[in-house]
C-alpha positions as CSV (number, residue, x, y, z in Angstrom):
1,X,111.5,110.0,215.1
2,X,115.4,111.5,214.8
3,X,116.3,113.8,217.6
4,X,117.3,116.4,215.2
5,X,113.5,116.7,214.2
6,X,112.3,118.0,217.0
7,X,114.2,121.8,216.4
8,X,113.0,121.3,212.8
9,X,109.2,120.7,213.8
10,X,109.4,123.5,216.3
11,X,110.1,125.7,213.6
12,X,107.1,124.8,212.1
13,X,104.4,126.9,214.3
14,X,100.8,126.4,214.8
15,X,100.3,129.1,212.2
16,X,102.1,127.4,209.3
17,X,100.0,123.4,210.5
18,X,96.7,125.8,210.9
19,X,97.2,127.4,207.3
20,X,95.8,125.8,204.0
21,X,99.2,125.4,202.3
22,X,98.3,126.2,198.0
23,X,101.0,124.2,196.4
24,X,101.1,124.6,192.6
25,X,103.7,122.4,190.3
26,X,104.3,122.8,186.7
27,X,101.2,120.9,183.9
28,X,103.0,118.6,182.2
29,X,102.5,118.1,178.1
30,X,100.4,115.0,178.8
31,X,98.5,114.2,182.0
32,X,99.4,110.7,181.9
33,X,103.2,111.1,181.9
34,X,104.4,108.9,184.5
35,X,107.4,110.5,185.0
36,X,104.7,112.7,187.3
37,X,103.6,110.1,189.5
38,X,106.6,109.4,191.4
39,X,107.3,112.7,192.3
40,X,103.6,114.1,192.9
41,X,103.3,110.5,195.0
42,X,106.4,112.2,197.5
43,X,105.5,115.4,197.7
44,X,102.0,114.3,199.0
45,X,103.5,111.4,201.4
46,X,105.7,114.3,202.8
47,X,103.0,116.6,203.0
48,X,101.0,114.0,205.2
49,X,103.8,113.2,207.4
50,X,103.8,117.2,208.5
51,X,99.8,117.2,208.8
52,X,99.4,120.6,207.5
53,X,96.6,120.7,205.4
54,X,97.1,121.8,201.9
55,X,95.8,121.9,198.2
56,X,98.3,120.2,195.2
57,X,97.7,121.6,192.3
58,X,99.0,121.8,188.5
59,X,99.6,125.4,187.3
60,X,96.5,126.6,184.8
61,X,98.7,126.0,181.8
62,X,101.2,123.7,180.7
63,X,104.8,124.4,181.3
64,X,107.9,123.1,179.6
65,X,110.6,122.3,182.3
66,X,112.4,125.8,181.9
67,X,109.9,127.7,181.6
68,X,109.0,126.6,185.0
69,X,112.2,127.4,186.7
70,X,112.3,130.6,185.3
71,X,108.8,131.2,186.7
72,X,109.3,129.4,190.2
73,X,112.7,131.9,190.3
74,X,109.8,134.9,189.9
75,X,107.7,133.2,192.3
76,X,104.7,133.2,189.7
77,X,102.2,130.5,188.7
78,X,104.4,127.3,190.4
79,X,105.5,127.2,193.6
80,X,107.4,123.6,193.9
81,X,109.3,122.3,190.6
82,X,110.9,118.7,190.8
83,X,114.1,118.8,188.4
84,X,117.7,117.7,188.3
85,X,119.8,120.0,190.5
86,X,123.1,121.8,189.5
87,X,125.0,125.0,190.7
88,X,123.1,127.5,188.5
89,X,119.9,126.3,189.3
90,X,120.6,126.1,193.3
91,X,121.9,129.6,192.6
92,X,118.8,130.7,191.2
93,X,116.3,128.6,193.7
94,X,115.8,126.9,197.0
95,X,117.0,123.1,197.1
96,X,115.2,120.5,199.4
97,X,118.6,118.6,199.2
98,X,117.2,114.9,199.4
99,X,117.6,113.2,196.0
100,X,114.1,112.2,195.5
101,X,114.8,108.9,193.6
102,X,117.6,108.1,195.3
103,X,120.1,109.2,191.8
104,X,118.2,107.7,189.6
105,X,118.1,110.3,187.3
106,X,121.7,109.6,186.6
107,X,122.1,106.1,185.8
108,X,121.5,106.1,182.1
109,X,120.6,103.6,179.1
110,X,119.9,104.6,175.5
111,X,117.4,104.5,173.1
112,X,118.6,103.8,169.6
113,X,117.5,102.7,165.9
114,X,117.3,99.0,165.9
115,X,119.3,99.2,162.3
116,X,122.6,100.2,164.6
117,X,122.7,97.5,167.8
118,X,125.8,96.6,166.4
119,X,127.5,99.8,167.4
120,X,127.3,98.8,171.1
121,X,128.8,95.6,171.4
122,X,129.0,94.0,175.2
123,X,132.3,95.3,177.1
124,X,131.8,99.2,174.9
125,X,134.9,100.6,175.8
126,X,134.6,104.9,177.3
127,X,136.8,105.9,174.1
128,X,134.6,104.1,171.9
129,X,131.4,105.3,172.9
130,X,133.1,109.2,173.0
131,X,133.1,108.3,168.9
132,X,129.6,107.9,169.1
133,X,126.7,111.3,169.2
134,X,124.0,111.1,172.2
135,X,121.3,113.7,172.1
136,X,120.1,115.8,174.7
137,X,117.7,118.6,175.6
138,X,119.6,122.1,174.7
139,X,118.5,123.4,178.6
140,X,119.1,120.0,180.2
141,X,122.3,120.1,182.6
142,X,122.6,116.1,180.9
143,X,123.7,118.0,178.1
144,X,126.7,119.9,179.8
145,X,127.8,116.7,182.3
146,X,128.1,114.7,178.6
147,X,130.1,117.9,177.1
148,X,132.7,117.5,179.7
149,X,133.1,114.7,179.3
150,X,134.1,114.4,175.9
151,X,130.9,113.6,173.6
152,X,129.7,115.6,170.6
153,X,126.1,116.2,171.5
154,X,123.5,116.7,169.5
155,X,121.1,118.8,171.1
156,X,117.3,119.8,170.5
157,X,114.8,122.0,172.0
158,X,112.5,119.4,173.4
159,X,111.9,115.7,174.1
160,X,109.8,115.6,171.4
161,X,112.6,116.3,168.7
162,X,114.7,113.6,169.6
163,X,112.4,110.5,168.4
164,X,112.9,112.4,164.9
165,X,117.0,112.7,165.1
166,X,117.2,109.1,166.2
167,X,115.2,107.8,163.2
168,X,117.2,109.6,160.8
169,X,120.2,108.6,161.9
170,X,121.6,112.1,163.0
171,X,122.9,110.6,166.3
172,X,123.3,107.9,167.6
173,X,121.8,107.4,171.1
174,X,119.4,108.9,173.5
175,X,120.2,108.5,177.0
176,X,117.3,108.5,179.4
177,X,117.3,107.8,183.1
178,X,116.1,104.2,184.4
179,X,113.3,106.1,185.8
180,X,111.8,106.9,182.0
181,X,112.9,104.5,179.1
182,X,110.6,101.7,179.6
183,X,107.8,104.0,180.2
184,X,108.9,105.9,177.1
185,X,108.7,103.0,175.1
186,X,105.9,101.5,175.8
187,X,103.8,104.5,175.6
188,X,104.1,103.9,172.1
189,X,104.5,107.4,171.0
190,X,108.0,106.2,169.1
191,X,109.0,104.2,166.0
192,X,108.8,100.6,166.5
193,X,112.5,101.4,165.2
194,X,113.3,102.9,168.8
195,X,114.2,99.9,170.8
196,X,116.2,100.0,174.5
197,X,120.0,99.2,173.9
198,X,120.8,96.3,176.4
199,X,124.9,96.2,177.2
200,X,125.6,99.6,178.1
201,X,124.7,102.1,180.9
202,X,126.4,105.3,181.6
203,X,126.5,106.9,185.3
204,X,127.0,110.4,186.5
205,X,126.3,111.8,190.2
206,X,123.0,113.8,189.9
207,X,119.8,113.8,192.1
208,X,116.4,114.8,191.5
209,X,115.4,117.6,193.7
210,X,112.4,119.4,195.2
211,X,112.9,123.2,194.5
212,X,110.9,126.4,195.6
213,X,111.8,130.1,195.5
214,X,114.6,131.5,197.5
215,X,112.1,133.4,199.2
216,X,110.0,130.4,200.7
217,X,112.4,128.8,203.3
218,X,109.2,127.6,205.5
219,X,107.8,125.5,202.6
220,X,111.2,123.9,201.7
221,X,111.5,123.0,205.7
222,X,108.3,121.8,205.5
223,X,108.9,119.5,202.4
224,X,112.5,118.6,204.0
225,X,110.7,117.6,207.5
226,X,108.2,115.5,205.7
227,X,110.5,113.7,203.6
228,X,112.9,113.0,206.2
229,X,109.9,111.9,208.7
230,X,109.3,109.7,205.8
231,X,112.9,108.4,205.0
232,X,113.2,107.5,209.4
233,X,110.2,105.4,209.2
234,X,111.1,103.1,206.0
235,X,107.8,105.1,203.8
236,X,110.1,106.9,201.3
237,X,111.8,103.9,200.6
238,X,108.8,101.5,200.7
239,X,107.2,104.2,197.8
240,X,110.8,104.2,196.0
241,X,111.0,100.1,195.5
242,X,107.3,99.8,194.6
243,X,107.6,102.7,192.0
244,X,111.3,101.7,190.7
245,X,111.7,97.9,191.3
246,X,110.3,96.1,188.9
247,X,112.2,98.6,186.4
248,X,115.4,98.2,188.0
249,X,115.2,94.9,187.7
250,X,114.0,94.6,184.2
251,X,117.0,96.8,183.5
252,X,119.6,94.9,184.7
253,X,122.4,97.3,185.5
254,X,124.4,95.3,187.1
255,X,125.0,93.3,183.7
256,X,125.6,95.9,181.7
257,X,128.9,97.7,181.0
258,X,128.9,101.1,183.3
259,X,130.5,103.7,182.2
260,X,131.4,106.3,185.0
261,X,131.4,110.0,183.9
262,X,132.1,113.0,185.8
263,X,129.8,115.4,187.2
264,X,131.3,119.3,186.9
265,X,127.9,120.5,187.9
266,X,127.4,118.9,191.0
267,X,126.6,121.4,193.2
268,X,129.6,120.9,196.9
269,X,126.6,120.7,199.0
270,X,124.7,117.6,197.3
271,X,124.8,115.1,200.3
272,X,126.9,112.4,198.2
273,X,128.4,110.8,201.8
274,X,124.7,109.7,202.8
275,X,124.5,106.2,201.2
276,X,121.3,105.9,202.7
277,X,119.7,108.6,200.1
278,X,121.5,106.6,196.9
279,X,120.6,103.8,194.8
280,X,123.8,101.4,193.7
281,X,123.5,98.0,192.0
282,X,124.1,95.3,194.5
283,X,126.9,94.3,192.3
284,X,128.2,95.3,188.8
285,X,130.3,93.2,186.8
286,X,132.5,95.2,184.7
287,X,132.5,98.7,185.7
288,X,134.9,101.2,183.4
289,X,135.8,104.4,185.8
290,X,135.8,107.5,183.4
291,X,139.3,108.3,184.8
292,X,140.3,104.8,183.2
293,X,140.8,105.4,179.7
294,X,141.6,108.5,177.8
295,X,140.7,108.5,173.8
């Protein structure tokens, strides 16, 4: 165990380990969303590595992704929320900063119609995809890192709107994260005319935090101990590759054109410098830096 646990687990008294921690996250729209998994399967390694004893939970009703910030912020109904970070929302909440999947959330490939593959040809150029419209949820900080930089975005109030837009040709791609597309797709909720785009992947600095209310600094140290327990003996990453690595390798990012964007909203205190807590390609073969061409 790191030296620099010890103060941490001192902090953590014979009260807090002899309490029954109640720890309640957000119900999600459909139970068997395995965006879910991941996170819940984290949370509860942490939790194990502390050996308090505790209850997880989902709230009583389901709750879209804002709604449950808003609520965590009044510290009612949800305790923990998983979600992309940026400034406003680490203004508003309590940041376990350790990006849970490692960035993932910001490497990016697109769902599209199958009727218009040809508008991503291999080697897509920055200023020619800027021509093109992605979509993106209207409370998602995606949708102010791609405004930023440039795109027209077509935004709509939920996940479930964008299948609709992308059939009717109103935009033109949907960027999800490597951690969802596959699963998307082969939930086989969309058209069979939603098919994964296969040259192009977009990346932005973003990570995928643990957030409680300002007001609950023991259970964030207690998450943050856990995790970082679990990163020092290898079971964060060992969960991580047998989550993410058949995906990542179906993916193939490191043969697709990557297009680097800038992150605005990333928060000064996101611990960017820590390779150890990021995910890169062993290698990618033509990478365009967003600083590279201006349309």
């Amino acid at each position: 165990m790191g030296k620099w646990l010890f103060p941490v687990l001192l902090l953590l008294s014979a009260n807090v380990h002899a309490a029954l921690w109640s720890i309640t996250y957000p119900r999600p729209i459909d139970e068997r969303d395995l965006r879910n998994e991941y996170p819940l399967a984290l949370l509860t390694l942490a939790l194990e590595k502390t050996g308090v004893k505790y209850s997880l939970l989902p709230s009583d009703r389901i709750m879209l992704q804002g709604k449950a910030l808003r609520q965590l912020r009044e510290n009612r109904e949800v305790n923990v929320v998983w979600s992309m970070t940026d400034a406003q929302r680490e203004k508003d909440l309590l940041p376990v900063r350790i990006p849970l999947a490692k960035g993932l959330i910001g490497w990016r490939v697109f769902l599209i119609n199958e009727m218009n593959r040809s508008r991503f040809p291999q080697a897509l150029s920055k200023s020619a995809l800027l021509k093109l419209v992605p979509i993106s949820g209207e409370e998602w900080p995606d949708t102010k890192i791609l405004q930023a930089n440039g795109f027209n975005v077509f935004t709509v109030p939920a996940y479930g709107d964008a299948a609709e837009v992308l059939e009717t040709n109103k935009a033109d791609f949907f960027p999800r994260s490597v951690m969802e597309a596959l699963n998307e797709l082969e939930k086989g909720n969309l058209s069979s005319d939603i098919v994964l785009e296969s040259n192009t992947a977009i990346y932005y600095p973003t990570a995928l935090y643990f957030f409680v209310n300002k007001g609950n600094t023991t259970l964030a140290r207690l998450i943050e101990t856990g995790l970082q327990m679990a990163i020092e003996d290898g079971s964060f990453d060992a969960l991580f590759l047998s989550t993410y690595e058949d995906t990542l390798n179906a993916l193939e990012l490191e043969k697709r054109t990557t297009i680097e964007l800038d992150n605005p909203l990333l928060p000064p205190l996101t611990p960017v410098q820590n390779e150890a807590l990021w995910y890169k390609p062993a290698s990618i073969d033509a990478t365009i830096d967003a600083t590279e061409e201006n349309p």
